[in-house]
N, C-alpha and C positions, 0 to 999 in steps of 0.2 A: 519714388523709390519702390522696388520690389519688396515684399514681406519681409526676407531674411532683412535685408537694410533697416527697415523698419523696425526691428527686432533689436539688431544691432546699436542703434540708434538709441534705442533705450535701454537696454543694457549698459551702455557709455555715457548716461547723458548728465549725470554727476561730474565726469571730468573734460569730456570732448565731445563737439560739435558735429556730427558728421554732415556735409555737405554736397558731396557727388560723389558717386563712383569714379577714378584716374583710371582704371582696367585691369584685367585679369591674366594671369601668367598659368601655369602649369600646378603650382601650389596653393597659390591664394591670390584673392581677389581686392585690391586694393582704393582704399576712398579718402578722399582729401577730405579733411579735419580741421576745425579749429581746439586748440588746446584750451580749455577756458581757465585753466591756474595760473598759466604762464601767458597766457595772451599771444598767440603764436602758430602758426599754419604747421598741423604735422600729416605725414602718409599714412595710416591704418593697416597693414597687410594682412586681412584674415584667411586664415588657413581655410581652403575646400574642407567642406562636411564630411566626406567620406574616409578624408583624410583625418579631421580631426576623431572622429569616433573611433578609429583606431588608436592613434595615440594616447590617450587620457591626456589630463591635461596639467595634474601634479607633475609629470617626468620631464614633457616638455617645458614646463616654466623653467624647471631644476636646471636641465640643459641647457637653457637659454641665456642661463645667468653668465655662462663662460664667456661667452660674444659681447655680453654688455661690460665687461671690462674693458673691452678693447679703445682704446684711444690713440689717434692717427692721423695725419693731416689727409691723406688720400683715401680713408676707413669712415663711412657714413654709421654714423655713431645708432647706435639703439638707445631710444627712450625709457620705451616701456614696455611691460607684454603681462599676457594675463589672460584669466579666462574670463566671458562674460556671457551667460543665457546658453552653453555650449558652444561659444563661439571660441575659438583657439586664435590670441592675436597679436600682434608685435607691431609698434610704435616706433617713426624713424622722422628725420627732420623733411621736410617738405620745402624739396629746392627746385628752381625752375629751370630747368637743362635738357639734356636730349642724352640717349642715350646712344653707347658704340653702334648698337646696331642701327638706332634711327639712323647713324650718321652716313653706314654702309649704306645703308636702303637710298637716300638722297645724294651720294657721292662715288657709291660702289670702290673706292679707293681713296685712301690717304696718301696727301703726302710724307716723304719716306722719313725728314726731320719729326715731322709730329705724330707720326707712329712710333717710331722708337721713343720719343719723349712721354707718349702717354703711357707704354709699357711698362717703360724706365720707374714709372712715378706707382702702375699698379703694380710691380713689382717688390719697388721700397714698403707699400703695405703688406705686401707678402709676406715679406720676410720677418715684416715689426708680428703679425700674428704669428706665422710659422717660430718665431722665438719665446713665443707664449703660449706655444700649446697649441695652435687653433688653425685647422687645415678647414680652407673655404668649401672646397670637392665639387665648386658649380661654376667652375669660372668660364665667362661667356659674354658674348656681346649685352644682349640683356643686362644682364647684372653689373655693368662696365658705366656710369654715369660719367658727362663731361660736363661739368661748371662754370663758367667764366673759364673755360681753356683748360681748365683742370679735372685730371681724373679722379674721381672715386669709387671705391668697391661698395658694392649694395649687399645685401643677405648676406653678411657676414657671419661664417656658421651655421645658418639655418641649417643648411641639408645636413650637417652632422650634427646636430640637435636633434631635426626631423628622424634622422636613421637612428642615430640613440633610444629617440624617444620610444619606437615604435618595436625596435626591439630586432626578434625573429622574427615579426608578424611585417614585414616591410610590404612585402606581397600583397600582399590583403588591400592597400591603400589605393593598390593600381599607379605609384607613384614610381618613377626611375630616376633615381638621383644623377646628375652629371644628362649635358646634352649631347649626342652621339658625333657630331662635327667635333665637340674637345673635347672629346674623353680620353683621358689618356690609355694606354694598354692595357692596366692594371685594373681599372675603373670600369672598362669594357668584358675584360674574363673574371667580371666581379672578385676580385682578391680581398680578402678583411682588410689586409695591411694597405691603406691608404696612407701614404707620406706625402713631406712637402713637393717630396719630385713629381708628383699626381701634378699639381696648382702651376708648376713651373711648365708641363706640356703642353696645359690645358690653355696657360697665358701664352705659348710659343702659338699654339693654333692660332689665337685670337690676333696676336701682331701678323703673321703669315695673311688672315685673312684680309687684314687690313694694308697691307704691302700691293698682294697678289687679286685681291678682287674675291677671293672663294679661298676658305678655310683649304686645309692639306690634302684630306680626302673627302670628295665628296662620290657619293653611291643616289641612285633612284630608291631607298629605302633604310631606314633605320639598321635592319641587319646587314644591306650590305657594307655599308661605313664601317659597319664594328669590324667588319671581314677585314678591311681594307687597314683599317686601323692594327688590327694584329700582324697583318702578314704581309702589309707592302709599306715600302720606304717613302716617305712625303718626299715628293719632290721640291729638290732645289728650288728655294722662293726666287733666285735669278732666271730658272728657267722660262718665269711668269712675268718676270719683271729684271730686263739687266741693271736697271740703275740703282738697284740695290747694294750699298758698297758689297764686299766680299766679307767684314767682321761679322756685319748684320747676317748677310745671309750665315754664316758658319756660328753664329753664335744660337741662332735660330733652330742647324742642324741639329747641334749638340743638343738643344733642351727639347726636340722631337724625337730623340732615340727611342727604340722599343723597352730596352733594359731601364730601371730607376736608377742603377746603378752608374749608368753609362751617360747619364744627363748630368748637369751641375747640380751640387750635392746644396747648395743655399739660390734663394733666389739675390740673394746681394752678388753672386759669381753673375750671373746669368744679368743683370745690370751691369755688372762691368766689362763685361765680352760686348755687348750692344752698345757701350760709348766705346769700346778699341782700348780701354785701358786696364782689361784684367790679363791672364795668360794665356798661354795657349789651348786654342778648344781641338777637338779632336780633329776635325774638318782641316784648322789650319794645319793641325801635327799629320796629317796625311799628304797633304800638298806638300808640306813641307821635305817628307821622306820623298817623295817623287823627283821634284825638283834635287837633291842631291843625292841622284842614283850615282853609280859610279860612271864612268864615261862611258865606256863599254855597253851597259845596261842599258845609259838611255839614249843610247846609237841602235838600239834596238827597238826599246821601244818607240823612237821617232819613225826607225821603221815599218814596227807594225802599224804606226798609225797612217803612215804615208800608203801603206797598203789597203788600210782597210778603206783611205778614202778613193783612192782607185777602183776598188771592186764594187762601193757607193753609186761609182757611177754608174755600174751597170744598171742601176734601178730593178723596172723590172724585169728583167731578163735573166734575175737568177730560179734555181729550180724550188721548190717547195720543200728540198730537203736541205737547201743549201744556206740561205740565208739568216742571219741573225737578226730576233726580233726589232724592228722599229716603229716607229708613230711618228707620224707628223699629223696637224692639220691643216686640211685643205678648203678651198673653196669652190662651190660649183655652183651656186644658184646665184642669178642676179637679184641680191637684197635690196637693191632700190625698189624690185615690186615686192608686197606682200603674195604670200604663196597661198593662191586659191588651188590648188589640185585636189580633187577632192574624189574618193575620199584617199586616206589617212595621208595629207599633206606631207609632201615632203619623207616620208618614209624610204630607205635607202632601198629595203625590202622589195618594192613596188614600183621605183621612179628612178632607182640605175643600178647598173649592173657592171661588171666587169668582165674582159674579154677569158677565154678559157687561159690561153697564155700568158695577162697580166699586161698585152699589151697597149691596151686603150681603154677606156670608160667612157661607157653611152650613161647620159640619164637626161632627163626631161627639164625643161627651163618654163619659164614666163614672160612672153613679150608682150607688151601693148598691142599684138595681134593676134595671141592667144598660147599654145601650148606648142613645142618643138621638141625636136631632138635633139640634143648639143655630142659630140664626138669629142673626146678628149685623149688625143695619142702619146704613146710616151715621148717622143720626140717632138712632140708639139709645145710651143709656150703658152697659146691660147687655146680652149675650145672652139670646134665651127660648126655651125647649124646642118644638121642632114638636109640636104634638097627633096623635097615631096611631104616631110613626116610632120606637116604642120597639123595639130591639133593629135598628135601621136602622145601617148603614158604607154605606162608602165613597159619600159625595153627591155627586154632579154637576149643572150648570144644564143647562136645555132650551137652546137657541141666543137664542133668544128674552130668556129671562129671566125667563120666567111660571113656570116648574115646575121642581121639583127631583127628580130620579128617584135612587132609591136601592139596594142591597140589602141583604137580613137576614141575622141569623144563621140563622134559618132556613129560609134558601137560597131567597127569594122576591125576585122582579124589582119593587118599587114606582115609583111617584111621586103628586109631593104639589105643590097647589098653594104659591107664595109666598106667598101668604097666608090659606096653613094651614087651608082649607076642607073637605079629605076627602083621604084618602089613596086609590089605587085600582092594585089587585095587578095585573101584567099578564104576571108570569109566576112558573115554579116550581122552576124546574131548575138553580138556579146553582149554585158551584163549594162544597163543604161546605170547601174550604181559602182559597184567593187568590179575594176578592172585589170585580173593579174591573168600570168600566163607561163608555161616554160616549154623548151624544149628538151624533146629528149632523145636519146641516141638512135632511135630507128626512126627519125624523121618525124615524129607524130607531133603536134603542137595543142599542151592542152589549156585550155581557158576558159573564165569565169562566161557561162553562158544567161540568159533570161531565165528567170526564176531562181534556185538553190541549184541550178547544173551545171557539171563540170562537161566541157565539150571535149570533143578528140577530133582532129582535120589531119590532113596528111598535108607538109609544109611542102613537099616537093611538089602537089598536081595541084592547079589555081583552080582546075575545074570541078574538084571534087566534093559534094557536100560532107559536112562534118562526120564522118565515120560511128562517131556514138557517142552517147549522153546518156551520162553518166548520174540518177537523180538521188544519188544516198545522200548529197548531204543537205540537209538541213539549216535554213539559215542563210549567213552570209559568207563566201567563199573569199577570204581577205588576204588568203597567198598562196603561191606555188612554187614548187621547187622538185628539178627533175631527177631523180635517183641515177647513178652512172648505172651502165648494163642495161639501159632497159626496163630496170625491175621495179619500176614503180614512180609514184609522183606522191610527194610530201603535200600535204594539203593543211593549211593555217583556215580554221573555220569557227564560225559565232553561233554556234546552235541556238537559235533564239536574238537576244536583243547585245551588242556588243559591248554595251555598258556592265552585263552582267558576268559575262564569260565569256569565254573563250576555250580553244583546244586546237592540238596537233593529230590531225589521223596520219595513217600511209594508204593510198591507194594502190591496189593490188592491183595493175595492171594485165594481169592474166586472166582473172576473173573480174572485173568492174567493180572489186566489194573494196571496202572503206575500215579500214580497222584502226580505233582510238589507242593515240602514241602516250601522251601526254594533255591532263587535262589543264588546266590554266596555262597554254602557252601560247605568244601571239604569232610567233612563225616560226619555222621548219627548216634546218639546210644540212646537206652531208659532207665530212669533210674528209678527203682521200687518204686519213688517218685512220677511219673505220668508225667514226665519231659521228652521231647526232648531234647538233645542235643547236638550242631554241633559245626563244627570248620569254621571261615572264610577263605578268601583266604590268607590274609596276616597273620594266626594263632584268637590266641583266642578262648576261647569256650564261648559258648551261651546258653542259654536255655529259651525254652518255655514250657507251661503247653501243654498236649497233650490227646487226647482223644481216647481210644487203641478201642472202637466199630466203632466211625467214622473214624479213621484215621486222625483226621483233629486236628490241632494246636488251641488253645485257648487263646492265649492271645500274646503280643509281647516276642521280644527278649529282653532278658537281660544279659547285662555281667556278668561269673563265675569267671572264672580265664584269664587274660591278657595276661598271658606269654606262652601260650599253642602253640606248632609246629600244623601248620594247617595239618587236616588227623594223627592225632599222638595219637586218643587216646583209652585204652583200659579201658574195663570196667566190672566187677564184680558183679553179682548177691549182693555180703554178702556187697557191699560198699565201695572194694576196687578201685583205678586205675590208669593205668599207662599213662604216659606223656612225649613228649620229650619237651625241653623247646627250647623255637623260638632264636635261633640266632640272626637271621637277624635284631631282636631291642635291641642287644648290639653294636651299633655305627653303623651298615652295614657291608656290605663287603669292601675291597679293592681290587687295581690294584695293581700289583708288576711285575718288571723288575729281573728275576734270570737268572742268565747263565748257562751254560751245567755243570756245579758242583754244581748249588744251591744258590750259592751265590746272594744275595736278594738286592737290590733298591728298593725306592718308585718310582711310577710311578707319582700320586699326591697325596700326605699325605694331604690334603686340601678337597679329595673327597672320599668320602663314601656311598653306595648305595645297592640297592640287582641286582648287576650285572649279563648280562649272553650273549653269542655270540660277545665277545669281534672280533673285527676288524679292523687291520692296516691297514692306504693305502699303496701302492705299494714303496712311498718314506719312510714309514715307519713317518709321521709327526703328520698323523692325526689318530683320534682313532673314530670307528664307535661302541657301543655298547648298548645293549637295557637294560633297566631295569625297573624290575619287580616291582608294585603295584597294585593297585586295577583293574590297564588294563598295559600293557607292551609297554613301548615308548622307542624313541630312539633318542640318544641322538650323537652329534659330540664334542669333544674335542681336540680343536686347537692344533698346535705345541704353541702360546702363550700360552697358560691357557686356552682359553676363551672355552666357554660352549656352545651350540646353543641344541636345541630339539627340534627334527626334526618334522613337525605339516604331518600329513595327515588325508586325509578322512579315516574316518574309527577308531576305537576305540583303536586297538593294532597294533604295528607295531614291528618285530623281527628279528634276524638273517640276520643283512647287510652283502654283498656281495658284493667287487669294482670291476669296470674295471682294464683293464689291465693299460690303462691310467691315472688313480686316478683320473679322470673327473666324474666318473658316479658310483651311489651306489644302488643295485639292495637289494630289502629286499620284507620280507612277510607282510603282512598285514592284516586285514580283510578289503574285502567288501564293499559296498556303501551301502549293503542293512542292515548294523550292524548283521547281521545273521550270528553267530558263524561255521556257515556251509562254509560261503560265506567265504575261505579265497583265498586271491589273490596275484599275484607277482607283484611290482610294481617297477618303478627307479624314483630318483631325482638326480637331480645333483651336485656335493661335496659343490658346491660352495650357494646354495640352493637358488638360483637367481632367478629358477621357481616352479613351483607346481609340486608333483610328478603325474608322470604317470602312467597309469594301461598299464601293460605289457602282462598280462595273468591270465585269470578265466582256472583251471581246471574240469575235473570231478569229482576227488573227492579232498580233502581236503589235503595242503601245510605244508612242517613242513621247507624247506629248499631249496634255489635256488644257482645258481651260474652259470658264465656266462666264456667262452671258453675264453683264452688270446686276440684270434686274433677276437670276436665280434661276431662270427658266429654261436654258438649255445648256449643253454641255456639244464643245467643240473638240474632236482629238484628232491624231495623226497617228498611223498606224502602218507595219508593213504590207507595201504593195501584194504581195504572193497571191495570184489566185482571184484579185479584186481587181473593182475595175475602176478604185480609187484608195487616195491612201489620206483624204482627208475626210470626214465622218462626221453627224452630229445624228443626236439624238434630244428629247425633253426629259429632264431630270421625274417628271412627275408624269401620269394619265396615259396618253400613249406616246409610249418609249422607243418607236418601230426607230432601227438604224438606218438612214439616209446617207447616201455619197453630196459631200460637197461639190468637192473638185473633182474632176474628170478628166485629167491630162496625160498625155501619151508617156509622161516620164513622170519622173518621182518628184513632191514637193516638201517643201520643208521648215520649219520654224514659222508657226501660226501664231497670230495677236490678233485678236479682238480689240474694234477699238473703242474707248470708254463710254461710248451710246449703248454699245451692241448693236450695232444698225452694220460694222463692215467687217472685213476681215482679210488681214494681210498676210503674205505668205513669199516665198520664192519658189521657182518652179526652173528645170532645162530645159523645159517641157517642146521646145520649138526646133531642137535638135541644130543649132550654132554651139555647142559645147560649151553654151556661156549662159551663169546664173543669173534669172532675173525679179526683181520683185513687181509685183502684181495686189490689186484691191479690188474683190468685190464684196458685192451685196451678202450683208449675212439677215435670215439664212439661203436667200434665194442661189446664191455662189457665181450666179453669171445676167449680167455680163460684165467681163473680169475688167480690169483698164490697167494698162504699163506704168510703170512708178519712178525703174529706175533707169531706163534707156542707157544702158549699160549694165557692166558687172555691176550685182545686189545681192547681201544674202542678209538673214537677220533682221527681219525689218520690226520696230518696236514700237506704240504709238507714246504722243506725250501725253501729261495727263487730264489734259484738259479736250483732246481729239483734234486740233487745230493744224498739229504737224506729227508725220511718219518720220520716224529716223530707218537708215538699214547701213550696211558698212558696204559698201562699195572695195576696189580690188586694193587700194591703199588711204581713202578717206572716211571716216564717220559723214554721212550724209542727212542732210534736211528737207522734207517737201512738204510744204503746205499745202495743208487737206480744208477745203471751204466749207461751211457749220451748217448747210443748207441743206435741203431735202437732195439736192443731187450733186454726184460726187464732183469735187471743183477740187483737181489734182494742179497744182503750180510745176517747176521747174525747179529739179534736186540743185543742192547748194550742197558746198563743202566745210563743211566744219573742220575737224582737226586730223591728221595722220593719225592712223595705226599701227605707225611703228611700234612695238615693243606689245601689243595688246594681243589677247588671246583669238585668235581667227579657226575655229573650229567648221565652219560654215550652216550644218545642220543640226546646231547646236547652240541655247540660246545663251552669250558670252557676256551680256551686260543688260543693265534695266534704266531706266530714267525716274529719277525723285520729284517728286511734285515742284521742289524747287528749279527743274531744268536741268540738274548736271547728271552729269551720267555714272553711273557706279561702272567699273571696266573691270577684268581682271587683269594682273599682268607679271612678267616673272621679272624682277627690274637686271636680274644678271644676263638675260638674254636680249641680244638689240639684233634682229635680222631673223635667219637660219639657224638651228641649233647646229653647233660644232660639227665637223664634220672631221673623223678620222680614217686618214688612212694606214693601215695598217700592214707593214710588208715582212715577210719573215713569218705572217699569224703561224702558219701547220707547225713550226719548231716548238713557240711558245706553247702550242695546244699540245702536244705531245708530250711537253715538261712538266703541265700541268697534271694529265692525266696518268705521269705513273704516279 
């Protein structure tokens, strides 16, 4: 046990046993107990330090006493509570069950009987506290325990304890009472007046998520939820699921209203709407007024309906000012393969486009023979492959609508007629990494060229070289989008490393100069509203009024849509657009433990995050991994539970890397100077006792380090720009001169040293087939290199003993045995388990292996394929409602 435990432990050791940490939640960190008076297994929950020292701990006992009266067959009783050595703590019986949310996490959906009956039963506690006084204000999958089939509420009271306790100084604790998926309205525009109608929303969320698969509203970020939460209506849980009777779903509506007023005023009403045996909720008394319109009326409204589905049909062929908003979603990629496109996978932004008129969508697929075109006409029921455009990304239309210009993997500028008559190359030099492109109305096609350039060719003479080049921006060039008139090209750009930032210029086509729009935004598009529109880092889209002579924005940002995948979106002349929806604010990702057949464990069903460059230490105990928000930090998780984040100078910090000793954790970072350029190698030490040290400033710019077994040298990866390599080492001590490893005509990625220090594994496209491979050589001599995966490879890891490489292949975790001998003895890849549902970032390392053999993965359990895809018909109406 760590010190506090240890503390802890005696502080308690008069009445209870303490024996392992059970895990940590947002308040307190909780440890399985023996009671020694009573002879009896209890839970401990002590409150976080920062938390308690604000508190005191006189107010909160006083507080606490409210909840300990509570008695209820679905109410998990309070023992004890009290202070001991500074520790703030409370006592509950220690039962062995699962809670609501583990049960989403392994079921993603209940059946529709035992969801309403588990409700039914946390709502009977509801209502037994809510008649005593005592509003829970946290109700949530978490805190929702199932028994032997039965439901019980946990923390009962704490948070209004906790918020009592603490007073006006609530702020200070860094603590947000209520989880942003159930908070109800009131809870969200922080109102004093908390009622029982708060508890009653907060448990409608929780049965909705359990019905539906995902809570009411879900957003890519804590604020956007809250947005969503005040000013949009939850969708109908039938629209998610029709086998939802009609009571449920309408009993459900009514206790999601925005007003308290306008929900059931007890939760015993709100139980008997969900068995069908209490009155009428609002929902039915509205159907109901429908249904006995007078004849007249609804000879009318049959009409309008009869009309509106006729003009439906026209899809899209209505005009941008004509149609009323809709959604649907659609499908375009074939999810049987995993989607290698790389880079930003699958981005709508980047990999399809829609016609100027709305009449057809190109975007880009996956075959077992590499990258295509697919067409998708309105009149068509399937997609069909364009003739010529194999190993063809990122499509865009001509202004027109007649041609679709594209580029390849093998770094050529095309286009193709619509209908698909010859394809014809007009240039050669595109970007071997970030492939975007657009056209724009005078012909000119501009695109991501070699190095930070933006190119310009002339799309009508195949003969002509590239007209100019363009080299203001810096970085990586990750989208394009063509200004109507002429007047410029919107440029989505990474000054520096893409993990760290990001930003929107316009390019001033008159003059070649580059003027900053928007800084955190990951793409750019104009909408014939007079509207700018981006996406943030963590998704959402935005928009401002924008001024197409000056180029300059007019007024602030406003939030559109919440749910929008950042860089995801496509956009149509007539008002159509496509969307993919953000994952990452359906709960986060997970960690998971699976072994060489798949077979799956949580790693902490208690943690959820947008994880990435997971890292074991050498004992396999502790977990070093970074996750991603508004800047990317990194965080340690104990063998207890216990959490720590990791603090440096500098705004982002990623991809830890141990010693061989599991004393020392070597990771990237930015800078002292916050200059996205400045990124540095740095180490702290596991135990984080002192401040981390800066290791090493390169010349250019860090994506990934790692340090030799035996201390002696240090491996990184770095951007290409300028070099005439992008993998690097150096000796940590004497002389430090920098050496190129790898020397390959294209970019390589995701390096492991393997536990001799004698090889070094990597992927490379280096061979120009448009397909990733992985590769071994000699460290540190680097050549000669030998083939690994004889096919698609990216990620390659070793185990921990050096005997066998893993890397992920385009839909399997793979295996090769590596022979222990002085010279490399490479076997023949073997398939271990699917990738379905796991995180495939390709240049980015997405899993580690435990000395035990299984593999730590990330993965989102709500996403199985593609992330959603919407289309969106009607958008310019809705955008213009938005923005008066």
């Amino acid at each position: 046990m760590g010190s506090a435990a240890e503390r802890l432990s005696a502080a308690l050791a008069d009445r209870y046993r303490i024996e392992r940490p059970l895990g940590a939640g947002g308040m307190a960190t909780v440890y399985l107990a023996a009671d020694l008076k009573h002879d009896r297994k209890v839970a401990i929950k002590v409150l976080k330090p920062e938390l308690a020292a604000v508190l005191g701990a006189e107010r909160f006992v006083q507080e606490i006493k409210t909840t300990a009266a509570l008695c209820h067959p679905h109410i998990l009783p309070l023992f004890d509570s009290g202070e001991a050595d500074g520790f703030l703590y409370y006592v509950m019986p220690y039962i062995e069950g699962e809670t609501i949310r583990d049960r989403l996490n392994r079921e993603n959906q209940l059946g529709v009987d035992e969801a309403v009956r588990i409700t039914c039963e946390i709502a009977d506690a509801l209502d037994y506290a809510h008649r005593h006084g005592v509003i829970h204000r946290d109700i949530k999958p978490e805190n929702l325990l199932l028994h032997d089939g039965r439901a019980m509420v946990m923390d009962f009271g704490i948070a209004l304890a906790v918020s009592a306790a603490a007073g006006g100084r609530m702020t200070e604790t860094g603590l947000s009472l209520g989880t942003p998926h159930y908070m109800s309205p009131e809870q969200a525009t922080a109102d004093r007046d908390i009622t029982a109608r708060s508890d009653i929303y907060s448990l409608a969320s929780v049965c909705y998520e359990m019905l539906a698969g995902d809570p009411p509203h879900t957003a890519s970020s804590a604020q956007a939820i809250i947005m969503k939460i005040v000013t949009e209506q939850a969708p109908p849980v039938t629209s998610r699921r029709k086998t939802v009777p009609p009571h449920v779903a309408d009993a459900l509506a009514t206790a999601l209203e925005k007003l308290p007023a306008d929900r059931f005023a007890t939760a015993a009403e709100f139980v008997a709407a969900l068995r069908g045996t209490g009155g009428v909720t609002r929902a039915t008394a509205h159907r109901s007024r429908m249904t006995t319109a007078k004849p007249g009326r609804e000879r009318l409204l049959l009409a309008a309906l009869a009309l509106a589905i006729v003009v439906a049909g026209f899809g899209w062929l209505r005009e941008a000012s004509g149609p009323a908003p809709s959604r649907q979603q659609v499908t375009l990629w074939n999810h049987q393969l995993p989607d290698p496109l790389t880079p930003g996978a699958r981005l709508i932004a980047t990999q399809a486009a829609i016609a100027p008129d709305g009449s057809s969508i190109v975007y880009v697929d996956s075959t077992p023979r590499g990258y295509v075109l697919m067409l998708k006409r309105r009149e068509a029921v399937e997609a069909e492959p364009i003739a010529g455009t194999e190993g063809g990304v990122s499509p865009f239309f001509s202004p027109d609508g007649a041609w679709i210009g594209f580029l390849t993997v093998d770094r050529k500028v095309r286009k193709v007629p619509v209908s698909g008559d010859g394809v014809i190359t007009l240039g050669s030099d595109v970007n071997p990494d970030w492939k975007v492109g657009a056209w724009s109305d005078d012909g000119h096609i501009y695109y991501t060229a070699g190095g930070s350039l933006v190119a310009r060719l002339d799309a009508n003479d195949a003969n002509q070289p590239p007209l100019a080049m363009i080299p203001d921006v810096s970085g990586s060039v990750i989208g394009m989008s063509a200004l109507p008139g002429s007047h410029g090209v919107l440029v989505s750009a990474c000054p520096g490393n893409c993990a760290v930032s990001s930003a929107l210029y316009v390019l001033d086509t008159r003059s070649d100069s580059l003027t900053l729009l928007v800084s955190g935004a990951t793409g750019g598009w104009y909408a014939p509203t007079g509207h700018l529109l981006y996406t943030g880092r963590d998704g959402g889209l935005f928009a401002m009024t924008f001024d197409l002579s000056s180029l300059e924005t007019t007024s602030s940002a406003v939030p559109v849509i919440g749910d929008v995948a950042a860089a995801s979106l496509a956009l149509s002349a007539s008002g159509d657009a496509l969307y993919s929806l953000n994952t990452d604010g359906l709960g986060g990702s997970e960690l998971v433990w699976s072994d060489r057949a798949g077979r799956v464990t949580p790693f902490d069903s208690t943690w959820r995050d947008r994880f990435e460059y997971p890292a074991l230490s050498p004992d396999g105990r502790t977990l070093a991994v970074s996750i991603r928000g508004e800047t990317t930090d990194l965080w340690l998780r104990r063998a207890n539970g216990g959490r720590q984040k990791l603090i440096a100078s500098g705004s982002a910090n990623w991809r830890p890397s141990w010693t061989a000793d599991g004393d020392t954790i070597y990771f990237v970072s930015v800078g002292t100077r916050g200059d996205a350029n400045d990124v540095v190698i740095r180490k702290v030490r596991a135990d984080l006792s002192a401040e981390p040290e800066l290791v090493f400033r390169g010349p250019y710019g860090i994506w990934e380090a790692e340090i030799s077994p035996d201390g002696a040298w240090m491996v990184y990866r770095s951007d290409r720009e300028g070099s005439v390599s992008d993998i690097w080492y150096r000796a940590l001590s004497g002389d430090t001169t920098l050496r190129p490893l790898v020397v390959d005509k294209s970019s390589s990625a995701t390096i492991s040293l393997s536990p001799d220090g004698r090889w070094l594994a990597y992927f490379t496209d280096d061979v120009g087939n448009g397909r990733d491979d992985v590769y071994i050589a000699p460290f540190p001599e680097g050549t000669p290199r030998q083939l690994v995966s004889r096919g698609q490879g990216t990620e390659p890891r070793w185990s921990r003993d050096g005997r066998e490489l893993y890397f992920k292949s385009a839909t399997h975790m793979m295996a090769v045995s590596v022979g222990a001998g002085p010279q490399l003895d490479v076997g023949d890849p073997r398939e271990l388990f699917p990738l379905d549902g796991y995180r495939n970032a390709r240049n980015r390392q997405q899993y580690d292996v435990a000395p035990d053999g299984r593999f730590l993965m990330i993965r989102d359990p709500r996403r199985e394929g593609a992330a959603p895809v919407v289309y969106a018909q009607g958008f310019l109406a809705e955008l213009r409602e938005v923005m008066r």
